[in-house]
C-alpha positions in Angstrom: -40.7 4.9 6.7 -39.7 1.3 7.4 -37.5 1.2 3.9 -36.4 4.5 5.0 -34.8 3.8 8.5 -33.4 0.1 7.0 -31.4 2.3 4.1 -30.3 4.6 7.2 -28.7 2.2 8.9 -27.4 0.5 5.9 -25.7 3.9 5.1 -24.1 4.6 8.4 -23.0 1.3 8.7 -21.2 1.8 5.6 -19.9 4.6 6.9 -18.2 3.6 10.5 -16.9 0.3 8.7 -14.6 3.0 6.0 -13.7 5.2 9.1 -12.8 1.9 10.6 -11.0 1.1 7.3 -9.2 4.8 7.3 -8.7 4.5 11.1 -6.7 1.3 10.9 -4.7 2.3 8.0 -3.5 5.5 9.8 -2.9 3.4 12.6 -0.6 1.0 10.9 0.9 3.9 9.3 2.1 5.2 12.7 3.4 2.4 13.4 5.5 1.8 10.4 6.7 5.3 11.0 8.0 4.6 13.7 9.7 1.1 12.6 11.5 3.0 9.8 12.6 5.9 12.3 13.8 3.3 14.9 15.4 1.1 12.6 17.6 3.8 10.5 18.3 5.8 13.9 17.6 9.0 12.1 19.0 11.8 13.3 16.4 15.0 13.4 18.2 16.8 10.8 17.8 13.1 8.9 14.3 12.9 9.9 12.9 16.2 8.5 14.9 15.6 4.9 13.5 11.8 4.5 10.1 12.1 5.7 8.1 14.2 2.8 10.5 12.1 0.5 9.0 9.2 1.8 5.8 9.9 2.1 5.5 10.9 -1.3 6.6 8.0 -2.5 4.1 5.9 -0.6 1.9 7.9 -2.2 3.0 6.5 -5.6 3.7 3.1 -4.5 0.2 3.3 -3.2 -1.3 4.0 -6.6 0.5 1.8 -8.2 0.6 -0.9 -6.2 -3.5 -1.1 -4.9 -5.4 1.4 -7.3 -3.7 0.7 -10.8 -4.5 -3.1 -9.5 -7.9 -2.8 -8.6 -8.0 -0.8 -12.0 -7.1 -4.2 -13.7 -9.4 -6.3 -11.7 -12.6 -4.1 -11.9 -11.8 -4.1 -16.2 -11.5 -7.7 -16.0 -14.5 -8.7 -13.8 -16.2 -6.1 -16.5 -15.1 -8.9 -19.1 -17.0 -11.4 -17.5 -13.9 -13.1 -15.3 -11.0 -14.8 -15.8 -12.5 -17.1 -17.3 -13.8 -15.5 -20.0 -11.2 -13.4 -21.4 -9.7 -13.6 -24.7 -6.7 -14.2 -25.1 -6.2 -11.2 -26.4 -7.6 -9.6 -23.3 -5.7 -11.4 -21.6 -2.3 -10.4 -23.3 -3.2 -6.6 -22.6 -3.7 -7.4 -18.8 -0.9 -9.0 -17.9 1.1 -6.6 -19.8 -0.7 -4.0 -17.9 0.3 -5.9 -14.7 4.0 -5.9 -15.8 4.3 -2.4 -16.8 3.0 -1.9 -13.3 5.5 -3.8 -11.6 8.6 -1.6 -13.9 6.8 1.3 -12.8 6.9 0.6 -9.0 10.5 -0.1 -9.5 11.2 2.7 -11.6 9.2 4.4 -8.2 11.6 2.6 -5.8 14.5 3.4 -7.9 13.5 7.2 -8.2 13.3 7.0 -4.2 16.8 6.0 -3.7 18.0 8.8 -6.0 16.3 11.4 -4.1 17.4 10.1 -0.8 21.1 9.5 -1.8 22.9 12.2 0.0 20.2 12.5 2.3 21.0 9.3 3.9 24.3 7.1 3.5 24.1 4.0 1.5 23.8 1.8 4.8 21.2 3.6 5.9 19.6 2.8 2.4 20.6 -0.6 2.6 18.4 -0.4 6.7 16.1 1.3 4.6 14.9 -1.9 2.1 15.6 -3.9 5.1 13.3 -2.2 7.8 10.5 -1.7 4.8 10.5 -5.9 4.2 10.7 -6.6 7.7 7.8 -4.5 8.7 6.0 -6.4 6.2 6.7 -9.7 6.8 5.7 -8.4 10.7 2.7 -6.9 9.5 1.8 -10.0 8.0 2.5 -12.2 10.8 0.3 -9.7 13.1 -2.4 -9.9 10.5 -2.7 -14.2 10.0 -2.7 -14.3 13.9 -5.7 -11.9 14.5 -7.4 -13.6 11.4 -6.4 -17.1 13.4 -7.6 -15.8 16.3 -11.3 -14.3 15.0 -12.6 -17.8 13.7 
């Protein structure tokens, strides 16, 4: 019973801290939405073209980007580390990790296609702009709460 009640809260712990995880991701989600909006002034008629655009390819920037990745890491820590690869193993991952990185630009590049005529090239320009600068914010925001929590 003991072993049974331990392994119960062990699983609903498990379970709050990836709603957490899922909560805080929607959460910065909404917020970048609303950086992107704000920063390209999109017009409605703007708005309701770019935004399934978009959000399909954060889809496939996702996968590529923090999947594919953790792909690579989870074969390599399967080869024993770093430090025990081949170097034949380690050939094939890194160019695993560069065909990833020509296929999130091919990604980017594909977005730009589709949303040429949908937005006008300043707008694209805002676009790249607004998307680095809610990074770099995002990061600030994130090594201040991390300073903060020690």
């Amino acid at each position: 019973m003991k072993k049974f009640i331990i392994t119960l809260f062990l699983v609903l712990g498990i379970l709050s801290h990836s709603k957490a995880q899922e909560n805080h991701r929607e959460r910065i989600q909404a917020y970048k939405t609303a950086y992107i909006t704000q920063e390209l002034d999109l017009s409605a008629q703007e708005a309701e073209k770019f935004w399934p655009i978009y959000n399909d390819y954060e889809k496939k920037m996702f996968s590529a980007k923090i999947l594919k990745v953790r792909e690579e890491r989870e074969k390599i820590a399967q080869q024993g580390g770093l430090d025990n690869l081949t170097d034949k193993q380690a050939k094939e991952a890194l160019n695993h990790l560069f065909q990833n990185e020509k296929d999130q630009l091919k990604i980017k590049e594909a977005l730009y296609k589709e949303l040429d005529g949908v937005l006008s090239p300043v707008k694209l320009l805002k676009l790249h702009k607004a998307e680095s600068d809610f990074n770099k914010k995002l990061l600030s925001e994130f090594r201040k709460n991390r300073g903060q929590n020690r």
